[in-house]
C-alpha positions, 0 to 999 in steps of 0.5 A: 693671152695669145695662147687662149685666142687661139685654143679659141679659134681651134675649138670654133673651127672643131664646133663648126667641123662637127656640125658641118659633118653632121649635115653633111653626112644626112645630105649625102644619104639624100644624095644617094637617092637622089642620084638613083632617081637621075643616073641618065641625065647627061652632065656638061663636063666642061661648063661645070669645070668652068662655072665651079672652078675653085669649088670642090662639089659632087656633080650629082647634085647638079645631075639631079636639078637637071634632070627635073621635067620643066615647063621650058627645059633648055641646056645643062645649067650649072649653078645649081647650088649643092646642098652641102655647099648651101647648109654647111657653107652658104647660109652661114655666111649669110646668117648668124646661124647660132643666134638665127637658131636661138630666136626661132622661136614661135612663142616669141613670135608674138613679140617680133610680129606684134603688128603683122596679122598671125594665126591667133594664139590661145595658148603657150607651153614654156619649159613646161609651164602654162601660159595665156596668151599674153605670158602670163601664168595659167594652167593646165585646166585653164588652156584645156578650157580655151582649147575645149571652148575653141573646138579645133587647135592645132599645137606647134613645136617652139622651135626645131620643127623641120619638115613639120614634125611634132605638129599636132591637131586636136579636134572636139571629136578626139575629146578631153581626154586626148587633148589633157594628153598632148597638152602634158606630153610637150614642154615648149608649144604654142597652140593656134586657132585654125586658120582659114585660108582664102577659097581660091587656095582651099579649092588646090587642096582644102585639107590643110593650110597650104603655105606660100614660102617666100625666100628673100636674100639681102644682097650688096645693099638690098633685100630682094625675093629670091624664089616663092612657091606654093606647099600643099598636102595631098591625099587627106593629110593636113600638112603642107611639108614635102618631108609628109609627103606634101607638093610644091609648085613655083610662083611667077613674079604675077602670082600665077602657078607654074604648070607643074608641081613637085614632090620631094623626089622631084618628080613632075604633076600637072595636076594635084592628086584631088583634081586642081590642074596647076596652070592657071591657078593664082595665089591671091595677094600675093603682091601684099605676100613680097611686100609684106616679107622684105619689109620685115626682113629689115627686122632681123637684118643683124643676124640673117640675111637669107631667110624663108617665110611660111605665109598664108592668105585668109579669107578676105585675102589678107597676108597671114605670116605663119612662120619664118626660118632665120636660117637653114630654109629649104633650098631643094624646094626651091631648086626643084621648082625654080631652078638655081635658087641665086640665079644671075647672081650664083657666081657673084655668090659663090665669089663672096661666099666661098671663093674670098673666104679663106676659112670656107675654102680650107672647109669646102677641101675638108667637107670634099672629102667625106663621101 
């Protein structure tokens, strides 16, 4: 028996060792970059040997957050959290990254949100199969119906769609043809009327759908918001993710835009693309946003404790959640635009998280070593 328990325990630690690597070897090609685009930014030797004491990290990371153009830049910070640290080691402990990952499922999303305004469903793939809106069994002539009756869709992977990939849009001017297609070619989508987001948000950027994301953290007893920012498409494209080329702008505490936006490679604009100069600009309800999301964190507070939510704002300027990430939700973004995603707390994390964890230490000595 005690022989099992332990062959166990040695197949976890390898399960956990081989993804882990696995993330950390797509970060460390993101670092690579990133560290060519800050080599001149200065580092504080002494408050990062201070702060990060016990905590092996490559101090590029911290480099890179600093080196980013702010309203009101002050002195080298170090909490920073690396984003090797944060996927491979962090989130993990907040989250029970198996069974978050099982449950992201946007065709499930009708079930967890039953009573939260969604973009409306028409349809659903699942594992090849057709259904309504409502599961029960259709077909493929009946959605291409819908779909031709609605005029406009747009089709959403279920589930492992980061970055926005595999979002597809059909428009009537693509005709049924090109529509039969992407509804044949995908074995687990949902497929959406198209939202319609309030003016003073369209007026950013009007050809996508451009997303609040919303990062909460339930911490020592209590759920709070850890950063919010706006995501916008530029130059016609009608995705809002950074990874399409999309920027991202912090959110104030009142719902007002900080003065700059950012793409992926963190470089700084006043100004989008199209016009629309950031100061000045407020998100509408944004209040009714926070209230919205920590209130529905308590739903999946079993199994993560640090979630992202994608939410939108209608035309009448009501919440409209779009969709949550139970793990893994994009701490760059919000790194770049926000500055270190835990702020007061990152020592207190960092304590918790790694420092009292025997386990994660032994794999933060592991995961040091790859380069």
């Amino acid at each position: 028996m005690r022989k099992s328990r332990r062959w166990k325990r040695r197949a976890a630690w390898a399960a956990f060792l081989e993804v882990a690597f696995y993330r950390k070897a797509y970060l460390t090609d993101q670092l690579t970059l990133k560290k060519a685009r800050s080599a001149n930014q200065s580092i504080d030797e002494v408050s990062l040997r201070r702060f990060w004491k016990g905590i092996r990290i490559d101090p590029g990371w911290l480099r890179f957050y600093n080196s980013v153009q702010r309203e009101n830049p002050g002195e080298f910070d170090p909490r920073y959290i690396p984003l090797d640290l944060q996927y491979c080691l962090v989130d993990d402990w907040f989250n029970d990254t198996q069974s978050a990952l099982r449950l992201d499922d946007k065709n499930w999303y009708d079930l967890f949100f039953h009573d939260v305004r969604r973009p409306e469903t028409l349809a659903r793939i699942i594992d090849g199969k057709f259904f309504d809106a409502v599961y029960d069994s259709s077909s493929l002539e009946a959605v291409a119906s819908a779909c031709l009756a609605e005029g406009h869709v747009i089709l959403k992977p279920a589930y492992n769609a980061s970055g926005g990939s595999g979002i597809l849009f059909w428009d009537e001017a693509e005709g049924p043809d090109s529509l039969e297609k992407k509804l044949r070619g995908h074995k687990n989508y949902v497929i959406q009327r198209l939202l319609r987001q309030h003016p003073d948000i369209a007026k950013i950027y009007p050809d996508s759908i451009n997303s609040i994301r919303i990062v909460t953290c339930h911490w020592e007893g209590r759920t709070e918001v850890l950063s919010a920012l706006l995501r916008m498409g530029v130059n016609g494209n009608r995705l809002d993710n950074a990874g399409q080329g999309g920027l991202f702008c912090g959110i104030n505490a009142d719902g007002s835009l900080k003065p700059f936006a950012y793409n992926k490679r963190g470089e700084a604009f006043a100004a989008h693309p199209q016009g629309c100069v950031f100061a000045g600009c407020t998100i509408p309800s944004y209040d009714r946003c926070r209230e919205l999301v920590l209130r529905l964190s308590n739903r999946f507070l079993r199994i993560s404790k640090l979630i992202s939510w994608d939410l939108s704002v209608d035309e009448a300027g009501e919440p409209v959640l779009i969709e949550v990430n139970l793990c893994y939700g994009g701490a760059d973004i919000h790194q770049i635009a926000n500055g270190p995603l835990f702020g007061e707390k990152t020592q207190a994390v960092l304590d918790q998280t790694v420092r009292s964890s025997r386990r994660n230490r032994f794999f933060n000595r592991i995961l040091a070593w790859y380069k």
